[in-house]
C-alpha positions as CSV (number, residue, x, y, z in Angstrom):
1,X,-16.4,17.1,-16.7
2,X,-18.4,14.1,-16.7
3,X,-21.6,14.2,-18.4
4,X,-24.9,13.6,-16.3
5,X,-27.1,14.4,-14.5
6,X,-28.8,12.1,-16.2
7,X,-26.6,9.2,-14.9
8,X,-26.6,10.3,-11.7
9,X,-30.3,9.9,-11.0
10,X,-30.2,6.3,-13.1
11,X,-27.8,5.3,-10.4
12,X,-29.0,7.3,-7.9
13,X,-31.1,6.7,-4.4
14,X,-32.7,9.7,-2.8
15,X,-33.2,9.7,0.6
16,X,-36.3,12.4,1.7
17,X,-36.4,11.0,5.1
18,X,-35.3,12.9,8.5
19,X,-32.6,10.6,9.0
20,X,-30.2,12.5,7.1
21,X,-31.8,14.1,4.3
22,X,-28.9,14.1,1.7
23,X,-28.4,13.9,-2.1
24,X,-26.5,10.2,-3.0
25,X,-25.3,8.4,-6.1
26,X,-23.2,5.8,-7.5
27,X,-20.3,6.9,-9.3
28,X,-20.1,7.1,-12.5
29,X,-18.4,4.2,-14.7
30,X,-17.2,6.5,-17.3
31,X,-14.8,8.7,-14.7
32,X,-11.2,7.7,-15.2
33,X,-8.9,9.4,-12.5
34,X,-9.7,11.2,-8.7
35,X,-9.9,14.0,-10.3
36,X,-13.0,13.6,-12.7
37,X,-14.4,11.4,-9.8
38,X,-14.2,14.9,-7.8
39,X,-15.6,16.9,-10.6
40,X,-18.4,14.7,-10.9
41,X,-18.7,14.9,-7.0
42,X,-18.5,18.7,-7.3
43,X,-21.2,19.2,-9.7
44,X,-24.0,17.3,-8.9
45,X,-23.5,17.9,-4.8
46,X,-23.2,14.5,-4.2
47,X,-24.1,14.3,-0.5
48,X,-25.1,17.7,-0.3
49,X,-28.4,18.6,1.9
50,X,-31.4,18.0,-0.2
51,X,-32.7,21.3,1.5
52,X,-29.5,23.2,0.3
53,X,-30.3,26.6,-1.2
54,X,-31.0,25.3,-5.1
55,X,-32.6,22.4,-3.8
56,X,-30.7,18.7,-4.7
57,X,-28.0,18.3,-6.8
58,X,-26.4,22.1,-6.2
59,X,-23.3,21.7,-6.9
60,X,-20.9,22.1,-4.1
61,X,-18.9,25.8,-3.0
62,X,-15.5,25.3,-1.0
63,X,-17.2,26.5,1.9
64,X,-19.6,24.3,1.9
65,X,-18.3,20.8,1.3
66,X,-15.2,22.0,3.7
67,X,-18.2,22.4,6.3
68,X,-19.7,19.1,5.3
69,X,-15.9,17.6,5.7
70,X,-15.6,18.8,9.5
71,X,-12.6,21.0,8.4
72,X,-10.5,18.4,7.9
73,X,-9.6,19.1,5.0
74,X,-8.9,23.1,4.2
75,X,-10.4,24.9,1.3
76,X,-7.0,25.4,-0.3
77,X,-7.2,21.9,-0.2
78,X,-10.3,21.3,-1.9
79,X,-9.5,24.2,-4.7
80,X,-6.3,22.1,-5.5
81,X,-8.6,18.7,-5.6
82,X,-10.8,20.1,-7.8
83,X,-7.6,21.6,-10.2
84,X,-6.1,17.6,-10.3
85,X,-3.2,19.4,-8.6
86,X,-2.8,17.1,-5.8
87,X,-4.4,13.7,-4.8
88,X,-6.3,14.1,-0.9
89,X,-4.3,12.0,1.9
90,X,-5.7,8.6,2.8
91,X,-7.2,10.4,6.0
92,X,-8.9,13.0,3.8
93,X,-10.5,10.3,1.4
94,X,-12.0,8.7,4.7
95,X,-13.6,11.9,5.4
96,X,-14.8,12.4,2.3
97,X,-16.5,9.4,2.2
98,X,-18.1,9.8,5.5
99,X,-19.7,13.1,3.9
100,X,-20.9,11.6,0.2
101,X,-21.9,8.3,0.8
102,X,-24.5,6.2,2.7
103,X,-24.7,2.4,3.6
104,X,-26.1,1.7,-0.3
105,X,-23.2,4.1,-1.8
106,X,-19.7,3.6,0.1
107,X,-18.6,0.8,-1.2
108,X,-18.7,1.4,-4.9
109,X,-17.6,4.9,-3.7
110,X,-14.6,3.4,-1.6
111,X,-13.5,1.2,-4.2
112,X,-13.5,4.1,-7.0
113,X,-12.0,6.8,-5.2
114,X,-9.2,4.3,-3.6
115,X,-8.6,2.5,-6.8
116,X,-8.2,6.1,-8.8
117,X,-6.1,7.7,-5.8
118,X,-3.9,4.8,-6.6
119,X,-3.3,5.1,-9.9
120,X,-3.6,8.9,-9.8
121,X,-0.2,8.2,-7.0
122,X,1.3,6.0,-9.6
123,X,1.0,8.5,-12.0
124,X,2.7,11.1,-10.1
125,X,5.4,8.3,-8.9
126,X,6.5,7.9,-12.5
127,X,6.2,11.8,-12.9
128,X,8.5,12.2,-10.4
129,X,11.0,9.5,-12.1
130,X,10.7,12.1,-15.0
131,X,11.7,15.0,-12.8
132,X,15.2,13.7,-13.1
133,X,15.2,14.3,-16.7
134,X,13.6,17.8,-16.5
135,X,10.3,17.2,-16.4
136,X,8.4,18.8,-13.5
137,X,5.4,16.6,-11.6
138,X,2.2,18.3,-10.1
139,X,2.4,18.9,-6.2
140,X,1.2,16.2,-4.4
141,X,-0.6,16.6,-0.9
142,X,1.5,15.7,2.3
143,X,0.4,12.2,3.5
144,X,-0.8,11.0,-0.1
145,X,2.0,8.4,-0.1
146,X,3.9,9.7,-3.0
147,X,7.2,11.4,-1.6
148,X,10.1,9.7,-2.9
149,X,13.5,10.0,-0.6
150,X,15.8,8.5,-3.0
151,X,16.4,11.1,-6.3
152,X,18.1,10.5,-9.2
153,X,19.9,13.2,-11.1
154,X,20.9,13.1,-14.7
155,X,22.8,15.9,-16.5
156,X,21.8,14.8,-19.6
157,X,19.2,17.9,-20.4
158,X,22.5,20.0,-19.6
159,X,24.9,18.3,-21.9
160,X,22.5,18.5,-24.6
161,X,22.4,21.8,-24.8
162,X,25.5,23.2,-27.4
163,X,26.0,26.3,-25.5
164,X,26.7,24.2,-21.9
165,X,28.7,21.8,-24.2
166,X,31.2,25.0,-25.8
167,X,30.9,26.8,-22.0
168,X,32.6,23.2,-20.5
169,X,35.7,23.4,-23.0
170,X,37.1,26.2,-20.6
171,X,38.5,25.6,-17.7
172,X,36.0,26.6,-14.9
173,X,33.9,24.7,-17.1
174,X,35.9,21.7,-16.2
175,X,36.1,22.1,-12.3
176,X,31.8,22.4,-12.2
177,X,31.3,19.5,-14.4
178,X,33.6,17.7,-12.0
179,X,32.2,19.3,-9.0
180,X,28.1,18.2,-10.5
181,X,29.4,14.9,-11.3
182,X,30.8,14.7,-7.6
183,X,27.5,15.6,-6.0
184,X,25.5,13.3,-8.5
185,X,27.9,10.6,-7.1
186,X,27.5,11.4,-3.3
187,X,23.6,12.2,-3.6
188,X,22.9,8.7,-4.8
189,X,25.4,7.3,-2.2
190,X,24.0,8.9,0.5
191,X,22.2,6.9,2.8
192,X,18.9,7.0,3.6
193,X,18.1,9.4,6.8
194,X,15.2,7.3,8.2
195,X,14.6,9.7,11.2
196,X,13.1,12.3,8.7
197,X,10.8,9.8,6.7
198,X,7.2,11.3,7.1
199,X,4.3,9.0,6.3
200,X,3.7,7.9,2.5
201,X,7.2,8.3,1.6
202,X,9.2,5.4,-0.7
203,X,13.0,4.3,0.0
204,X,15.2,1.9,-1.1
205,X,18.4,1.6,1.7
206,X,21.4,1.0,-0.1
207,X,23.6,-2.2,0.2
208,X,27.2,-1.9,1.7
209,X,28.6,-2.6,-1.5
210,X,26.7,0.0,-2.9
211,X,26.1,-2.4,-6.1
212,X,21.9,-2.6,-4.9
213,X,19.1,-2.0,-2.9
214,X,16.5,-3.5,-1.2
215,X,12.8,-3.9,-2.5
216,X,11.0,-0.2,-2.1
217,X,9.4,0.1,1.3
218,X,7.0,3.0,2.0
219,X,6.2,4.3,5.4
220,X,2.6,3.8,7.2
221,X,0.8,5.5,10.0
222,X,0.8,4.8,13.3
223,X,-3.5,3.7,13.9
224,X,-5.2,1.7,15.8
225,X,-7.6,-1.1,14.3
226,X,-10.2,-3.9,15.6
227,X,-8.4,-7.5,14.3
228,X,-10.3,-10.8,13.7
229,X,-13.7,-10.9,11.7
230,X,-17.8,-10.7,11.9
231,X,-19.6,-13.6,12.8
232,X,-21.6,-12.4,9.6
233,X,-18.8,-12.7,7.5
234,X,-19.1,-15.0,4.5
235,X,-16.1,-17.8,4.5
236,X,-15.2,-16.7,8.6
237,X,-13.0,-19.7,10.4
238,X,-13.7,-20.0,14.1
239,X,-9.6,-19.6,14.7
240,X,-10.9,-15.9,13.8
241,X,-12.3,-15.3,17.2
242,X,-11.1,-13.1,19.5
243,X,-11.5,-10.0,17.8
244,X,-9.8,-7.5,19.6
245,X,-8.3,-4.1,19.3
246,X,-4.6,-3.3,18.1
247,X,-2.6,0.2,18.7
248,X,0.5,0.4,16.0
249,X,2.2,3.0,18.1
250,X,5.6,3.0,16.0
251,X,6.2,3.8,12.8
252,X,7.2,1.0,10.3
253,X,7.9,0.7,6.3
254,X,6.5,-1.9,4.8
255,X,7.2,-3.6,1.1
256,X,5.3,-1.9,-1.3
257,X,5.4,-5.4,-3.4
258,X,5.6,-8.6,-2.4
259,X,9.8,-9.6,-2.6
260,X,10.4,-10.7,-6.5
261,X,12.9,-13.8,-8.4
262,X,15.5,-10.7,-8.8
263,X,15.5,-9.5,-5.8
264,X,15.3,-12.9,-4.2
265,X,17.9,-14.4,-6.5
266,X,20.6,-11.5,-5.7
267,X,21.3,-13.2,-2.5
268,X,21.7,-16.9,-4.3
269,X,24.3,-15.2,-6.8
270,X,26.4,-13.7,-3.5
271,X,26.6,-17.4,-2.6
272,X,24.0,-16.9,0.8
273,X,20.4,-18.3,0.7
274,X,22.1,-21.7,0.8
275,X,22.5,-22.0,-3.1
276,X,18.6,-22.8,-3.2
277,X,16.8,-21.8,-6.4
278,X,13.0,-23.0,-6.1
279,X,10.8,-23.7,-8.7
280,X,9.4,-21.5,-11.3
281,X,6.6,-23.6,-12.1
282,X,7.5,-22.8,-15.7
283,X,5.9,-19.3,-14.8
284,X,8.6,-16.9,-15.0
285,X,11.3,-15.5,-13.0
286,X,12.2,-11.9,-13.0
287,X,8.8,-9.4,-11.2
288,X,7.2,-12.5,-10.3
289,X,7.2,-12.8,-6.9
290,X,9.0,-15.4,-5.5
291,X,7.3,-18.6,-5.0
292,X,8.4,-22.4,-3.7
293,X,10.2,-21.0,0.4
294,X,9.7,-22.1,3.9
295,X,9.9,-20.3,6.4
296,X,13.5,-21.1,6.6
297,X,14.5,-20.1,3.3
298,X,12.8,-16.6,4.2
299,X,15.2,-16.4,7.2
300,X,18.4,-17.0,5.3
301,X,17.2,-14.1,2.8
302,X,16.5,-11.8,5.8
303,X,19.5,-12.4,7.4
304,X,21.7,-12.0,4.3
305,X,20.0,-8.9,3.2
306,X,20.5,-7.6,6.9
307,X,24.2,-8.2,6.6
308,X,24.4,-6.3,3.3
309,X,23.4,-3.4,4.8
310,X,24.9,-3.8,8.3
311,X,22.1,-4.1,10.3
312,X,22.9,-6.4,13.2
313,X,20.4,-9.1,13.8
314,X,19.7,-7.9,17.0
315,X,18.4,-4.4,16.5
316,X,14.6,-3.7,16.4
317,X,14.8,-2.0,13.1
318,X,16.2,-5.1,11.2
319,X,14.3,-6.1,8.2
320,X,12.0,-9.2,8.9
321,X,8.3,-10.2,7.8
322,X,5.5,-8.6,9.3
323,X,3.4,-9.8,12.1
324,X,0.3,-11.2,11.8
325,X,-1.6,-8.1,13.5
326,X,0.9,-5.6,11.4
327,X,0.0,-7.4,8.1
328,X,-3.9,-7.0,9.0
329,X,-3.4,-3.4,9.9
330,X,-1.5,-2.6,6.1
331,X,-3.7,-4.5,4.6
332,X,-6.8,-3.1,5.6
333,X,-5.1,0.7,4.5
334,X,-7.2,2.5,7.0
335,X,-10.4,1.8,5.3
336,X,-12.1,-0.7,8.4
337,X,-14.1,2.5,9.5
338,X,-17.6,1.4,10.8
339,X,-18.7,-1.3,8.6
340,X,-15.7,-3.4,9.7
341,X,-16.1,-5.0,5.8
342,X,-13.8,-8.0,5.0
343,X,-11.8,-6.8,2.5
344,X,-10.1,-2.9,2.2
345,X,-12.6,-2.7,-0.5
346,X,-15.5,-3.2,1.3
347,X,-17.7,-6.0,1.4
348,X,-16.8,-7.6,-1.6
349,X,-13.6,-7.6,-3.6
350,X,-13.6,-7.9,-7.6
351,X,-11.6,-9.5,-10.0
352,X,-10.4,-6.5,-11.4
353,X,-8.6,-5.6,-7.7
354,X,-7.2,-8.3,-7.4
355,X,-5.6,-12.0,-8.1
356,X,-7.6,-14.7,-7.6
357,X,-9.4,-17.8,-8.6
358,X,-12.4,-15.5,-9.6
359,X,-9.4,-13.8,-11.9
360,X,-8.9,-16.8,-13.6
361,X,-12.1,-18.9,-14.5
362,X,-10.1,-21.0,-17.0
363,X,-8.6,-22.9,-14.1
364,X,-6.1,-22.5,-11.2
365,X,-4.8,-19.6,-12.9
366,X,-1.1,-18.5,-11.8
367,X,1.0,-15.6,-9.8
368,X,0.9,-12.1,-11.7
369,X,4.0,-9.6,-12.1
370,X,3.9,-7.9,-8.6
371,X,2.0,-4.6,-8.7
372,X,-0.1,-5.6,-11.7
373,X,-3.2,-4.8,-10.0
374,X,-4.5,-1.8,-8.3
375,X,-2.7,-0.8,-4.8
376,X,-4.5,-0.3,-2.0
377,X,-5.1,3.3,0.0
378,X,-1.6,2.9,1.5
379,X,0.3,2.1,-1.6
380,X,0.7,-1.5,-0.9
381,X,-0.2,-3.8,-3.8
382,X,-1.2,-7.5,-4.0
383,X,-1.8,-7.5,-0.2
384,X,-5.5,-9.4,-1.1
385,X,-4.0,-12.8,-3.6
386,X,-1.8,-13.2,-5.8
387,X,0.2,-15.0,-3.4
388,X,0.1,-16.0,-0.2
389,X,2.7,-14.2,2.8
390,X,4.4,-15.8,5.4
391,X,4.1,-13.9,8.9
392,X,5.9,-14.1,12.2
393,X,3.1,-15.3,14.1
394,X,3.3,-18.6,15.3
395,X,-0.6,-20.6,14.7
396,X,-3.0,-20.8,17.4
397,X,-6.9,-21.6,17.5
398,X,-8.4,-18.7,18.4
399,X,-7.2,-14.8,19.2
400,X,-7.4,-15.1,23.0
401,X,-5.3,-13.8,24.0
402,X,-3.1,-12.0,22.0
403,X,-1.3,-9.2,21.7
404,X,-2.7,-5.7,21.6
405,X,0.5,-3.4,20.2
406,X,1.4,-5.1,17.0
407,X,3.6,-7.6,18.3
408,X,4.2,-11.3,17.5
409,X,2.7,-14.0,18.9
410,X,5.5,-17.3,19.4
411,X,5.8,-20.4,21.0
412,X,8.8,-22.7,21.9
413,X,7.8,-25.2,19.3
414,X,5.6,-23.2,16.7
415,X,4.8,-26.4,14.8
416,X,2.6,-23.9,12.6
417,X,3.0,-20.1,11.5
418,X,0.4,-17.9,10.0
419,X,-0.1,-17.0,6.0
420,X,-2.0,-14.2,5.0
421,X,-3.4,-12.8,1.9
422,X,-5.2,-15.9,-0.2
423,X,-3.5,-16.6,-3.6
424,X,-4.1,-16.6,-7.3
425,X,-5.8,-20.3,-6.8
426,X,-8.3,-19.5,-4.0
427,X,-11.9,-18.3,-4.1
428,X,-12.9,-14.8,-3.0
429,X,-13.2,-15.4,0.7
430,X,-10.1,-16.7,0.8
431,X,-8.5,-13.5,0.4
432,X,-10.3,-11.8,3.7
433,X,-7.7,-9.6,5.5
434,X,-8.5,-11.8,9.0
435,X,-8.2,-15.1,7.1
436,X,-5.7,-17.1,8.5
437,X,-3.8,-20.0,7.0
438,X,-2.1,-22.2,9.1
439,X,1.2,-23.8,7.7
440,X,4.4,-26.3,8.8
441,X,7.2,-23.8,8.4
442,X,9.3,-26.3,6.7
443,X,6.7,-26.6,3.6
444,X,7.2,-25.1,0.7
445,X,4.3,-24.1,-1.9
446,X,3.8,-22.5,-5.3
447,X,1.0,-20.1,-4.3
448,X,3.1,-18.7,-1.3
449,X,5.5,-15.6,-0.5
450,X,6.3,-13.2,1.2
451,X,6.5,-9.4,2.3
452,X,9.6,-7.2,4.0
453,X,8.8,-5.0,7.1
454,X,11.2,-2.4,9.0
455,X,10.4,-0.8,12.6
456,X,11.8,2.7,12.0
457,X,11.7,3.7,15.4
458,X,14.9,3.6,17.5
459,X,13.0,3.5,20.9
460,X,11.3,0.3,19.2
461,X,10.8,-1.9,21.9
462,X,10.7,-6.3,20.4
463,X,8.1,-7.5,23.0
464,X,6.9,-11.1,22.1
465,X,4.2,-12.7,23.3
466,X,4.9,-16.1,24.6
467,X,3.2,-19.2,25.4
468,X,4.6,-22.0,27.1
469,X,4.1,-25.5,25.4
């Protein structure tokens, strides 16, 4: 457990008033995973009533906090919290914010709890990796965004083993071995049933060939969410007016990492892409993300990797880039709430979250491996710098009017289209998730990528907004 009451009330503001009469605190520096920040949460009744029986700082019962949560969350729920058996869902972390924090608290409070949910979903990523070999990870909470769909079997663990080996000399031992072998084979042939992907879970579809797969996707909500920025915004652009509401009503996966040299250069070595190989900038090829395309170059990738897996370019639930209002919408992770902050991390983003020129105070700095830095509540890493992503969006001036339901917005001409994101080289404001950069789509730059969306749903309907020029 972490130590301190001690630390809590150096950190700590006490509110006696009538407004709400609760017990808050910063959390503690020292806590390295959900679960100690949970402990600590646990112990010291952070944002319990200061009039609780015990008076402030009584620790928290599973009654109680599940009272204080709404019942969102069950108590079986918050026993297996407080065990580090499972990670809460992005909605449960929400709520739990709502009940421990005030205006002074949340954001160091969001930023902790989202950053260690993240690496405690990392952790039980790998762990699951591992089950292949024998090992078995925790349980994980439905909705935390760790269900993996594709599996990878090894018999290695069984072959180890002399008695399996002597047992496989017979005969019968022969016809399971081939039998095991056969369903290895088929299992990580089979494709990917996308009707039964539930929110939070990773896939990979398979290539035609079967020689690859596409960059790991992971599947987000449906939500609604207010797009564009405060006039009170440090670094807002007026072309960030309208803001206006957006309902996701479909279910899409988007690319956990922005698209990388290897998985970019897989479609130069089948002889697509048109041959071109951009320029490293003498940073590295391989997990870096792929730098140097127009928006052109990004269509030949999309429609090669579409043919590889037999997805006509006319169906909904091709792989393409994200809109503008869908990138917003993953970026953001669900934490917008009521402060309507700038960045999923609240008001502020550090240099410890994420890529930018603040990262680098030697100079311009360069593009990171993709998922070096912490992902965000969804799973989606590097969506604040690193590099820049192209969108579908077409550039225009202001919001007004656009669409409402996550769709594109296009012209005939579309002399400009919309980046996203802010890059390695750019200060903090830069990398607000309603920033918008506006760019000729046949340029090409070093601080620029890009990021792979699929529309899961069959009844998908491809409504563009249009303007006439």
């Amino acid at each position: 457990m972490i130590s301190g009451q001690d630390n809590c009330r150096g950190s700590m503001t006490v509110h006696r008033g009538a407004a709400r009469g609760r017990y808050y605190c910063a959390p503690p520096q020292e806590a390295e995973s959900f679960h100690q920040l949970f402990l600590f949460i646990w112990e010291h009744g952070v944002g319990n009533e200061l009039a609780a029986p015990g008076g402030p700082g009584v620790k928290w019962t599973r009654e109680t906090l599940a009272i204080a949560l709404n019942e969102a969350a069950s108590p079986r729920s918050i026993d297996d919290w407080r065990s580090g058996a499972r990670v809460p869902s992005d909605t449960n972390i929400r709520v739990l914010l709502a009940a421990i924090t005030d205006k002074t608290t949340r954001e160091p409070w969001q930023r902790a709890l989202i950053g260690a949910a993240a690496e405690s979903r990392e952790k039980n990523r790998q762990n699951e990796n591992g089950a292949a070999n024998g090992a078995h990870p925790p349980p994980v909470e439905p909705g935390s965004g760790t269900r993996h769909v594709e599996v990878v079997t090894k018999p290695t663990a069984f072959l180890q083993d002399p008695r399996n080996r002597l047992w496989m000399f017979g005969g019968a031992g022969v016809l399971a071995l081939i039998g095991a072998v056969w369903m290895i084979v088929a299992a990580m042939n089979a494709p990917v049933d996308h009707a039964k992907l539930n929110v939070g879970d990773r896939f990979r579809d398979r290539f035609l060939s079967g020689a690859h797969r596409t960059p790991e996707m992971i599947v987000l909500p449906r939500g609604n969410f207010v797009m564009g920025s405060l006039a009170t915004d440090a670094g807002r652009e007026p072309d960030e007016d309208r803001r206006h509401s957006v309902n996701i009503d479909y279910r899409m996966a988007v690319g956990v990492r922005e698209v990388t040299w290897n998985e970019y250069m897989l479609c130069v070595e089948a002889g697509a892409c048109s041959g071109y190989v951009p320029n490293d900038e003498g940073w590295g090829r391989g997990d870096q993300p792929i730098i140097n395309l127009n928006f052109n170059d990004i269509y030949a990738y999309l429609h090669w990797l579409n043919d590889e897996l037999g997805i006509a370019w006319e169906r909904s639930d091709r792989y393409t880039l994200l809109t503008e209002a869908e990138w917003e919408y993953a970026a953001l992770a669900g934490t917008q709430g009521v402060t309507f902050a700038p960045y999923a991390t609240g008001d502020t983003i550090s240099a410890e979250l994420a890529n930018f020129a603040a990262s680098n105070p030697q100079g311009r700095g360069r593009p990171m491996r993709v998922g070096s830095y912490p992902a965000n509540a969804w799973g989606l890493y590097d969506m604040h710098g690193n590099v820049w992503e192209w969108t579908e969006d077409c550039y225009r001036e202001r919001h007004t009017p656009m669409p409402n339901n996550g769709r594109a917005w296009l012209t005939r001409s579309c002399n400009h289209r919309v980046q996203k994101g802010g890059s390695f080289a750019d200060p903090m404001t830069e990398l607000r998730v309603a920033n918008r950069r506006p760019i000729r789509p046949e340029e090409r730059h070093a601080e620029t990528g890009f990021r792979l969306v699929r529309r899961l749903d069959g009844d998908f309907s491809w409504h563009i907004a249009q303007e006439r020029d």
